[in-house]
N, C-alpha and C positions, 0 to 999 in steps of 0.2 A: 203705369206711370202716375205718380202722386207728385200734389205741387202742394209744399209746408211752408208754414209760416205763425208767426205769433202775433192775434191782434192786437190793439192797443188794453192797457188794462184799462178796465171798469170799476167805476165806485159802485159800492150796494148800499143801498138807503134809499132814503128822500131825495137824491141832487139830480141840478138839473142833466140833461141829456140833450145833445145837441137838433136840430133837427125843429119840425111844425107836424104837428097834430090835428085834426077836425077835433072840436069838444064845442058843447051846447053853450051858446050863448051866455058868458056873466059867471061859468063856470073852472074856470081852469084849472090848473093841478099843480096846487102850491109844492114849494120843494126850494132845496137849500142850493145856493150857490160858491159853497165853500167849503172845504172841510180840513182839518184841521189834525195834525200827525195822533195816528192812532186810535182817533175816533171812527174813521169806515173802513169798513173790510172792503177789501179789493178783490176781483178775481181777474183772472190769466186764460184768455181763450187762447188753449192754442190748437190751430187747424189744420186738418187733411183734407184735401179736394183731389177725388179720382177723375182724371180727365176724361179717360175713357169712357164709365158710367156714368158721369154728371152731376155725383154725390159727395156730400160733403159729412166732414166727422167733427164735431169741437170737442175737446178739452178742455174742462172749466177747471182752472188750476187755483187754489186758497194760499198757497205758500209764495214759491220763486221762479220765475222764469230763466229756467237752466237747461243743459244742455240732456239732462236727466230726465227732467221733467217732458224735453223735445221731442225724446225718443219714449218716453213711457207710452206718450200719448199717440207714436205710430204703433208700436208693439201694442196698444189696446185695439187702434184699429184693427190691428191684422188677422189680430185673434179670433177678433168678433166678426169681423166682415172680407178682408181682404185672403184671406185662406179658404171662405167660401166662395166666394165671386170668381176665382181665379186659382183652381185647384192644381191645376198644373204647371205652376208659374217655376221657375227656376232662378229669376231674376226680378229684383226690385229696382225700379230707377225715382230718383227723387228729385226736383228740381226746390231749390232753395235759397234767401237771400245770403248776401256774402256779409253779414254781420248777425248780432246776436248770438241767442243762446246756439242756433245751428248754425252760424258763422265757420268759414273756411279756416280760422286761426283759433280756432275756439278745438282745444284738446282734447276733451271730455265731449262731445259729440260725436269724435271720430272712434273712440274708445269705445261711445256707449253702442253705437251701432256697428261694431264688433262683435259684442256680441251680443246684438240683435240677429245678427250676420249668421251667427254660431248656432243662435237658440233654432230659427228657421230654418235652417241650411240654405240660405237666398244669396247670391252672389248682387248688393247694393248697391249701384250707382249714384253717383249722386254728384250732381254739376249746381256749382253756385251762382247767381246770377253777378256780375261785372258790380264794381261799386257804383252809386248813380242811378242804376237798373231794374230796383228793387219792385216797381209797381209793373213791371214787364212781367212779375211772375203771373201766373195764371189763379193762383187762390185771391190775391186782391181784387180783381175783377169780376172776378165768376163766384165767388163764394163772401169773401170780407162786405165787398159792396152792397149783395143783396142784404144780410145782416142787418150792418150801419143801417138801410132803408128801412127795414123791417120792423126796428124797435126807436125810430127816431122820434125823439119829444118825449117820450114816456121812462119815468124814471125806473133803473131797476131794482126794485123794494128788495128782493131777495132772491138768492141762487135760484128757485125754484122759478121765479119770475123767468128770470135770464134763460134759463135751462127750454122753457116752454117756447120762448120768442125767438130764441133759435132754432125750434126744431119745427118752429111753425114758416121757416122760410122756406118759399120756393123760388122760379122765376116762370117764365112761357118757355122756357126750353124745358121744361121739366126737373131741374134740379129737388132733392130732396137734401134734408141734412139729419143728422142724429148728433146729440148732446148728452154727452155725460159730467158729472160731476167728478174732480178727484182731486181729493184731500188729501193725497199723503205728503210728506214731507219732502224736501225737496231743498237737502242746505246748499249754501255759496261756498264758494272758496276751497272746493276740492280740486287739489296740485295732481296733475299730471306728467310723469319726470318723462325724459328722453328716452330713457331704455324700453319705457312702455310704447311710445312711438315706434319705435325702433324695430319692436315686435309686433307692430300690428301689420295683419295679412291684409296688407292694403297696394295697389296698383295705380300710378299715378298716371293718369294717361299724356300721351306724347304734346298734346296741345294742353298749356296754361295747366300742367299737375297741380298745384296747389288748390285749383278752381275744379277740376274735372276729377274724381278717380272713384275708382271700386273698392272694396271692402267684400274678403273672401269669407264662407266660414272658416270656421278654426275649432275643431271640439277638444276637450279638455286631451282627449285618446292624441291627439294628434301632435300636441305640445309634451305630452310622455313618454312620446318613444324618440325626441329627437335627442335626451339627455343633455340638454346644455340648455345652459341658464341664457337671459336676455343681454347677459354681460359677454357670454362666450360667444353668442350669436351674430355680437356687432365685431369682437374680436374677427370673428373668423368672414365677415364682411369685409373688415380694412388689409386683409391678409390678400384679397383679391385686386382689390383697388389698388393695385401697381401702377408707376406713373406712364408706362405702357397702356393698360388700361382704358386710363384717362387722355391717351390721347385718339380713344374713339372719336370717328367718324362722327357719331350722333351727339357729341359731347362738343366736339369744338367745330363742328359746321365746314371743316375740309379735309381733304385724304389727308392721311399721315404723311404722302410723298409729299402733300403742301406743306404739312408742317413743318417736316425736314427741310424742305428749302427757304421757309421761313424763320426758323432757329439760325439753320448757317448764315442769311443775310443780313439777318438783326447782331448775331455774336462779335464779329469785330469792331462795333458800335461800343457795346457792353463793354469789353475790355476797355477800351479808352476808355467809356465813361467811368468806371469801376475805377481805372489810373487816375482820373483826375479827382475823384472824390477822396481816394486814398490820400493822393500830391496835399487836398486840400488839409486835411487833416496833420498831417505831417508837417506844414510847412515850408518844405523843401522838398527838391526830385529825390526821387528812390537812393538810397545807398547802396545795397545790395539787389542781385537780382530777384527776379519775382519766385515764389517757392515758397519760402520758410515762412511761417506766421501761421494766426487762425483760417480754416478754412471759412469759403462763403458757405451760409446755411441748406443755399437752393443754389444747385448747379444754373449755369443760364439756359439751355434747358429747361428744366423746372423753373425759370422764372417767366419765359416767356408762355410756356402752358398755362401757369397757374393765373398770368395777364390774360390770355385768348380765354381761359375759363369764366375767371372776372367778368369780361367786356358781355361773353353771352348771357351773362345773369343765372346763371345757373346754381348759383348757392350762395348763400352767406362766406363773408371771412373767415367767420368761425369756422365753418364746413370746409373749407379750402385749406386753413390750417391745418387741420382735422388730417386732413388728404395726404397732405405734402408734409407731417410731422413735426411741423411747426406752430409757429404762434402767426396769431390773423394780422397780427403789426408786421410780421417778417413780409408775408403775404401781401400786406396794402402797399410797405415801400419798394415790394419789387413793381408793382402796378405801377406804382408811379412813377419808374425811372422808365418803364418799357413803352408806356403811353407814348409818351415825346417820338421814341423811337419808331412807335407804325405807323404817327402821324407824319414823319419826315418822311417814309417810305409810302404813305398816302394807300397805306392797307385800312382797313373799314371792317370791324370785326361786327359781325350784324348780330342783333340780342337773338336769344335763344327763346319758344312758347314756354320749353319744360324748365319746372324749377324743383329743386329737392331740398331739403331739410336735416337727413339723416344720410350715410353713409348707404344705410338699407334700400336708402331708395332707389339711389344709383345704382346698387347692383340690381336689383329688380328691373330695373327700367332695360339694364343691358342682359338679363337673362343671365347674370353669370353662373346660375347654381348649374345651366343648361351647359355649360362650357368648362364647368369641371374637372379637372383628370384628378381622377379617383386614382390611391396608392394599391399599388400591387404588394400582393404577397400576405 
């Protein structure tokens, strides 16, 4: 188990560094308190601490603090150290804050330790810590801190400085650290589209998915013999996602037999309300009987599902749209005519831990590729 994180960046030159130093009497160490765009090079630690062994790894990074750069700097550890310490490991677990460059919402992180995932064959864990939580993680403590102590007061003239004052930190428990340098490049602003989400071999766990999940390999052999593109893949996801389906158990928080008897108790609600929004619209009572005209978009049924789906927070509109064939507006005004309605019948839809993103994930979550009927013949 490894705990990452990116410390604060550092200026290199002359400037001051925060912190008190011993120096002889009349002597101190002059240095600048300002600096000014483009005048000092910056660097980017960013660190690994092995809980288990007590050691710690930095990344002096010259370029960007990205999600690129996150992962380079675990994949150098692991090369150098964590595949010898731990030879027979099958699994990596990572704990990490829930912003930045390895942030939960951050794309290009889950991507990049894909394949990290692949290059290793290490099945990745990795839980974010809660927003607000960030100094809970165990590298601020145990590693960031001694640091900070280790070079305080003294400015750091240059990478070689830095590189030496980190790897000259210990504590009494015994902690060591190693520092490397790494220049390479490292740009902003690489898009990450949906379809690549979509297709990542990633497992969202049951409690807080967005915060908690795995990341499987995936070798290049494994994506060429499924023959279907990332487009065919989500295709043949929503082909499963029937609104049967969705009305799992683990999805909306009660049997199906609840649900049935909560559709029929809610439905002659609906119709009247449906009657009077029509009446409103029109003007006047109905002329003709009911029948002829545009159909509703979402049977009530699928209104009241795609409300109990809502209520547990289980996905965006957009996602729910996505589900239900529709647009996230159809989706929001069915919410809101159904609300009034489990609030008159004083039902309490309780939020859901799991949350999904993609269509993919839903089926993952429910195993459906396990649930398949394969065509005969």
């Amino acid at each position: 188990m490894i705990s990452v994180d990116s410390k604060k960046k550092e200026l290199i030159g002359d400037y001051k560094n925060a912190g008190h130093e011993w120096r002889p009497a009349g002597q101190p160490v002059k240095v600048k308190t300002h600096d000014f765009p483009g005048q000092a090079e910056k660097a980017i630690p960013y660190g690994i601490y092995d809980m288990a062994a007590n050691t710690g790894w930095v990344s002096i990074g010259t370029d960007h603090d990205t999600a690129a750069f996150a992962v380079a700097s675990i994949r150098r550890w692991w090369q150098a150290r964590g595949r010898y310490d731990y030879p027979r490991a099958r699994r990596l677990m990572i704990t990490a804050d829930g912003g930045g460059s390895n942030g939960y919402r951050t794309r290009g992180w889950k991507t990049q330790l894909a394949d990290l995932a692949a290059e290793t064959g290490l099945d990745i864990t990795v839980c974010h810590l809660p927003p607000g939580t960030s100094k809970w993680n165990k590298i601020e403590h145990r590693l960031f801190s001694r640091i900070t102590m280790n070079w305080r007061g003294r400015p750091l003239t240059s990478h070689e400085v830095m590189l030496q004052t980190i790897a000259a930190t210990t504590s009494r428990t015994g902690l060591t650290v190693h520092a490397e340098l790494d220049s390479g490049e490292y740009p902003t602003g690489i898009r990450v589209s949906d379809n690549e989400i979509a297709a990542l071999p990633i497992n969202r766990h049951r409690f807080h998915g967005d915060w908690n999940y795995t990341l499987h390999p995936q070798h290049p052999a494994d994506t060429a013999t499924t023959g279907s593109t990332p487009d065919e893949a989500m295709a043949d996801r929503l082909t499963y996602l029937t609104p049967r389906t969705l009305q799992h158990p683990e999805l909306t928080g009660m049997t199906r037999l609840q649900l049935s008897q909560l559709i029929d108790s809610l439905t002659p609600a609906m119709e009247v309300q449906r009657e009077q929004v029509l009446r409103t619209r029109r003007g006047h009572e109905r002329l003709v009987a009911p029948g002829p005209g545009a159909k509703a978009k979402l049977t009530y049924a699928d209104r009241v599902l795609a409300t109990v789906l809502h209520l547990r927070k289980i996905a965006t509109m957009d996602l729910l749209g996505q589900l239900f064939d529709t647009t996230a507006m159809t989706i929001s005004r069915a919410a809101k005519d159904v609300r009034p309605l489990l609030d008159a019948h004083g039902i309490h839809i309780p939020a859901s831990t799991a949350r999904f993103r993609t269509p993919a994930d839903i089926a993952r979550f429910l195993d459906l590729d396990r649930i398949k009927i394969k065509p005969t013949g």
